[in-house]
N, C-alpha and C positions, 0 to 999 in steps of 0.2 A: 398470439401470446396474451395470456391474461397474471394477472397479478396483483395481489392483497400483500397489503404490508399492515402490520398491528406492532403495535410501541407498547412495552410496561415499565412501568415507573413505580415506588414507591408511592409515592403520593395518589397517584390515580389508578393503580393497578392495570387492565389488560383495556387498551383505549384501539377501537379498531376503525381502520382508513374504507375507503370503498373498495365493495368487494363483486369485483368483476368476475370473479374466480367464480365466486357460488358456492360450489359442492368443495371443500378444503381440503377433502378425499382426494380431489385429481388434480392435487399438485405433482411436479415432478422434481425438483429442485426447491428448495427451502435454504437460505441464506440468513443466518443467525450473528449478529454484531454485537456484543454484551460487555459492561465492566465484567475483571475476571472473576470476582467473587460470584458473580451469578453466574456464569457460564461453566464452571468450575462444578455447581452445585447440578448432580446430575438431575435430578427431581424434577429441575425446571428444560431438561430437554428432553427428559421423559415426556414430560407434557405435551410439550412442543410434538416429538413426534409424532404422538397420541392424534393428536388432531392431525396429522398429516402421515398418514401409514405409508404410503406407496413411493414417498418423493426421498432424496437423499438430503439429509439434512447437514449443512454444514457451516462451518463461521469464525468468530475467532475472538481473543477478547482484544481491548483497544482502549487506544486514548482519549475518547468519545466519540459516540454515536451518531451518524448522522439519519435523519428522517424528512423526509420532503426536504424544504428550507430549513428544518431545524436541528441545532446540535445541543447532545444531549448528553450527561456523564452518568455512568451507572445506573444505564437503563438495558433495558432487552430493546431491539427493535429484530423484529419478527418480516422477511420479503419471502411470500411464496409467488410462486411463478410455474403455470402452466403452458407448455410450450402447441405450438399449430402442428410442427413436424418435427423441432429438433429435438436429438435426442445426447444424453448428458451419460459419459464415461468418468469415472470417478476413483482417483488411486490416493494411496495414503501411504506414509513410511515415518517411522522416529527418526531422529537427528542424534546418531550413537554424542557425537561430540562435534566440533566447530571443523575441524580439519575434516570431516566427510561430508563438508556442504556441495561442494562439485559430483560429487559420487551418490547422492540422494539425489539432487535436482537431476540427473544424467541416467541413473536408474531410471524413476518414474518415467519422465518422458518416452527412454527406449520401448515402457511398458505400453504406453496409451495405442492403441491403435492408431494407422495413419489414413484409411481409406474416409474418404467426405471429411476429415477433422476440418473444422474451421476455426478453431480458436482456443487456448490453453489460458485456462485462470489458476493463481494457484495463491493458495492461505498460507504462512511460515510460521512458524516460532520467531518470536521478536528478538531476541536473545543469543539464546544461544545456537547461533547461524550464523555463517559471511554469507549476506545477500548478495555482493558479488558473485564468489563462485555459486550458490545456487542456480542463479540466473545463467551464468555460463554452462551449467551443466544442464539445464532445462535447453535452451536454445541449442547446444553440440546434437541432440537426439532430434529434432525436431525439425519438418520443412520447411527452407525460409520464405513459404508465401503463409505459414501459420504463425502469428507473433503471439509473446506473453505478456497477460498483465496480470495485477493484482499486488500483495501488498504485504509486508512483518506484522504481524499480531501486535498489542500495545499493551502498556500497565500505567495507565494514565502519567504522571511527571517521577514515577518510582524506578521503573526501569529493575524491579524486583523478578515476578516472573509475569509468562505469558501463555497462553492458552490457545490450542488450533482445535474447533471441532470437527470431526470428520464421521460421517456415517451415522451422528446423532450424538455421541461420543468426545468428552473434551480431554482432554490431557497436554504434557508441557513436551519437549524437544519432537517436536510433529509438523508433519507439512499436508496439504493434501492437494494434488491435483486435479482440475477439471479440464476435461477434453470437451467442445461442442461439437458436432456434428449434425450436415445438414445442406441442401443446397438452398433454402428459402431462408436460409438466417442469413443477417447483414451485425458485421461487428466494426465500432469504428472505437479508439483509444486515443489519449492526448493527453500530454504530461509540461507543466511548465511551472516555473518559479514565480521569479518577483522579487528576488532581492538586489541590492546594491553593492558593488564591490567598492572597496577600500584599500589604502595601503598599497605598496607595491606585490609583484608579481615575487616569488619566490621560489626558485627550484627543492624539488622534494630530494633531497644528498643522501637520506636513512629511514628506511622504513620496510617495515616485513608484513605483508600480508595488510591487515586493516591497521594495525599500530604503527603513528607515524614518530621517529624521534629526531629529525632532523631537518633544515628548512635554509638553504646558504650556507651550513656547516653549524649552522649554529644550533641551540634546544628549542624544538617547536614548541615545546610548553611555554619555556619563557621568553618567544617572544609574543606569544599567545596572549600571556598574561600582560604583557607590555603593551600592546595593544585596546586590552582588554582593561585597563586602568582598574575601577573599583570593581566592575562586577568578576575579575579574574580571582576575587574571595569566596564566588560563587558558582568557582567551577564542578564539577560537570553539569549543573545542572546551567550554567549563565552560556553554555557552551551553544544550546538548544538556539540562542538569538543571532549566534554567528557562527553560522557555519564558513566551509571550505568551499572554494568553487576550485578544480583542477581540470586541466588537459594536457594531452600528450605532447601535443606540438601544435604552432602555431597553422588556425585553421580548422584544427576538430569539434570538434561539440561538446562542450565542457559540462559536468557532471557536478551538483552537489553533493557534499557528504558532512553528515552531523559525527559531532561528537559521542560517545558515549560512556568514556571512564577516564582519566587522568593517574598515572602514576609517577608521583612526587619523585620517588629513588629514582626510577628510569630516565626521568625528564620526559615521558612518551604521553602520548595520548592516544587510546582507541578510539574509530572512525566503525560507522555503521557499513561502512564497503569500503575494498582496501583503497589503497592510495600505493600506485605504484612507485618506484624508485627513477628520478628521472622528469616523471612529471612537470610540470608547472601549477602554483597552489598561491589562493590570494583570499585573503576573510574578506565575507559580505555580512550585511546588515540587513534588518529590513528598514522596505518603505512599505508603508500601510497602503497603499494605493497601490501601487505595482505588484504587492500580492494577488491583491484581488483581481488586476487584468490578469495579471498568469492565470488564476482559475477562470475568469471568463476566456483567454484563448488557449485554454485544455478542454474546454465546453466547446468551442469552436472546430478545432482541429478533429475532436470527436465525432462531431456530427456531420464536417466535410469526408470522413471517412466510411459514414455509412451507406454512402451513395444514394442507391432508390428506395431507401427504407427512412422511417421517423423512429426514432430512440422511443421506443417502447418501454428499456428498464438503463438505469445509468446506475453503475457502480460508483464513488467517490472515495478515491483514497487518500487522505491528507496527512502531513507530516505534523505532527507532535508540535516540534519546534514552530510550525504556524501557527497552532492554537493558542501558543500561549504566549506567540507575539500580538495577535490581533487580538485574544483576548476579549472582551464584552463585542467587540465587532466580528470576532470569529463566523458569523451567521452572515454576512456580510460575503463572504466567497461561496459559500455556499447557496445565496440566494444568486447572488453574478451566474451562476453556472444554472442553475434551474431559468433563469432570463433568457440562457441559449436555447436550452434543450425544448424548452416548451410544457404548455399543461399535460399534455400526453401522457410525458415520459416518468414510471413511478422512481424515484430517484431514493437510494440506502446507500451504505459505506461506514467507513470508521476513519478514526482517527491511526495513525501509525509509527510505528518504527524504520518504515522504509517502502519504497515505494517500487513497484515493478512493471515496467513498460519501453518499448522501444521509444526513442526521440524522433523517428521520422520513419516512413514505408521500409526505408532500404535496410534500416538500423537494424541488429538483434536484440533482444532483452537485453536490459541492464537495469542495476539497480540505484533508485537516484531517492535523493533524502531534501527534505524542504520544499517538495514539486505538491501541487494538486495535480492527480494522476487519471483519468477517467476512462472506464469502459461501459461505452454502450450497444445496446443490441435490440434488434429490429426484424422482425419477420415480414414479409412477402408474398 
């Protein structure tokens, strides 16, 4: 596996990394991370393809950019990647509305082929999706020695729209799948937090799909806001620093989920993936420290996954809500994870709305919010 990654910025225009690759002709795979305004602008994946005819280009816009150890907002970062042997299947589909996210993620999958698949990545619309059911309907089609990762599109702290590019091509309510195939490819994934819980434990008594409006019987909003003292004047957006940790029952593997809209009449609040009925649900906080082990052991758990192979390319998908709790030290999780992985390994990703990855071997997809989420890959 070879691989050139190139970064543009305003300020410095097209800045390019080492280029192992050579000939940019015999790429096979092109991975494009962009603010949406650029990615938006076809001109600049014109380009993009121009320079790489033969490869599928695809990516998505985001909360920022990550490039080696660096994060970057409304830049282009540019990862091509020529592979030894595998070979890359590639499906795309619109998102008609939010109620056929199980029925897109369950389409595509049924589509990929299954013979050699080793691995499903797949781009979303930030927006308007339930990453839940996506991811359940990606996993329903799919074999379970084959896991998915991958990640929601972002619009940096707007939460306006979002952008999937698929085929060279960007537009909004879009997903795109990628199938690996191969027997010399080695993929290993690992997804962890880092926040701190608070407050007591809570049963979820009301709530329908990802809108949650009750919590004890009481308004989740207002005891949100009660909690939440001054910055609950700064809700949706103060929402981002505290999220929800839920499980089903005592014993499971408890899942975060961010905020993403407040509706005053209702007393409800919408969640980036649903929050079932029944549940158990308690706000966390951050510690700046404990983010950053969760990304160095999603760096770990990654690279115990690739068994006989060295992380050749690591995907990095991080949650929104971390960025702008760590904030000036955001580069800080992002360097802990390249301390794992090693000089080798060329390391891109974004910032996100949502993150997708199994929590353990046995696990299926699910989609988890405030995690550093990581996929790497490795040939043989």
């Amino acid at each position: 596996m070879k691989v050139n990654r190139s970064v543009w910025t305003s300020d410095d225009g097209w800045q390019h990394g080492p280029a192992p690759l050579g000939d940019q002709s015999a790429a096979d795979l092109v991975l494009v991370f962009a603010g949406g305004r650029l990615l938006s602008d076809p001109g600049r994946l014109e380009e993009i393809q121009a320079l790489h005819p033969h490869a599928y280009v695809c990516g998505c816009s985001t909360a920022g950019e990550i490039a080696g150890a660096r994060v970057l907002d409304d830049s282009i970062t540019v990862t091509a990647v020529q592979f030894d042997s595998t070979v890359i299947r590639a499906l795309d589909a619109q998102i008609p509305d939010i109620a056929a996210s199980f029925e897109v993620g369950q389409s595509l999958a049924s589509r990929l082929p299954k013979d050699d698949l080793v691995h499903a990545f797949v781009l979303s619309d930030g927006l308007n999706v339930n990453g839940t059911q996506l991811a359940m309907g990606l996993g329903s089609e799919l074999p379970k020695h084959v896991a998915v990762t991958g990640g929601l599109s972002g619009d940096g702290a707007n939460f306006s729209e979002t952008y999937v590019c698929a085929g060279g091509k960007a537009g909004r309510n879009r997903v795109v799948l990628l199938g690996f195939y191969g027997k010399q490819l080695r993929v290993g994934y690992g997804s962890m937090g880092g926040w701190d819980c608070f407050g007591p434990e809570r049963r979820v008594t009301r709530s329908k799909g990802n809108v949650l409006y009750e919590l004890d019987g009481h308004s989740a909003l207002g005891l949100y806001k009660e909690y939440l003292g001054e910055h609950a004047a700064r809700l949706p957006a103060s929402g981002l620093l505290f999220p929800l940790t839920i499980r089903q029952k005592k014993g499971d593997e408890t899942l975060v989920r961010t905020i993403l809209a407040v509706d005053e009449r209702e007393q409800s609040m919408t969640f980036a993936g649903d929050i079932a009925e029944g549940s158990m649900a308690r706000l966390m906080k951050a510690n700046f420290d404990r983010l950053v082990d969760g990304a160095h052991g999603a760096a770990e758990a990654s690279v115990r996954r690739l068994g006989d192979s060295s992380a050749q390319l690591a995907i990095l998908i991080s949650c929104v809500g971390r960025k702008l709790v760590l904030q000036q030290r955001v580069e800080e999780e992002v360097e802990a994870v390249c301390d794992v992985l090693g000089p080798q390994a060329a390391t891109t990703g974004f910032y996100s709305y949502g993150e997708i990855s199994p929590l353990t071997a046995e696990a299926r997809c699910a989609l988890h919010n405030q995690t550093m989420t990581i996929t790497t890959l490795g040939e043989v």
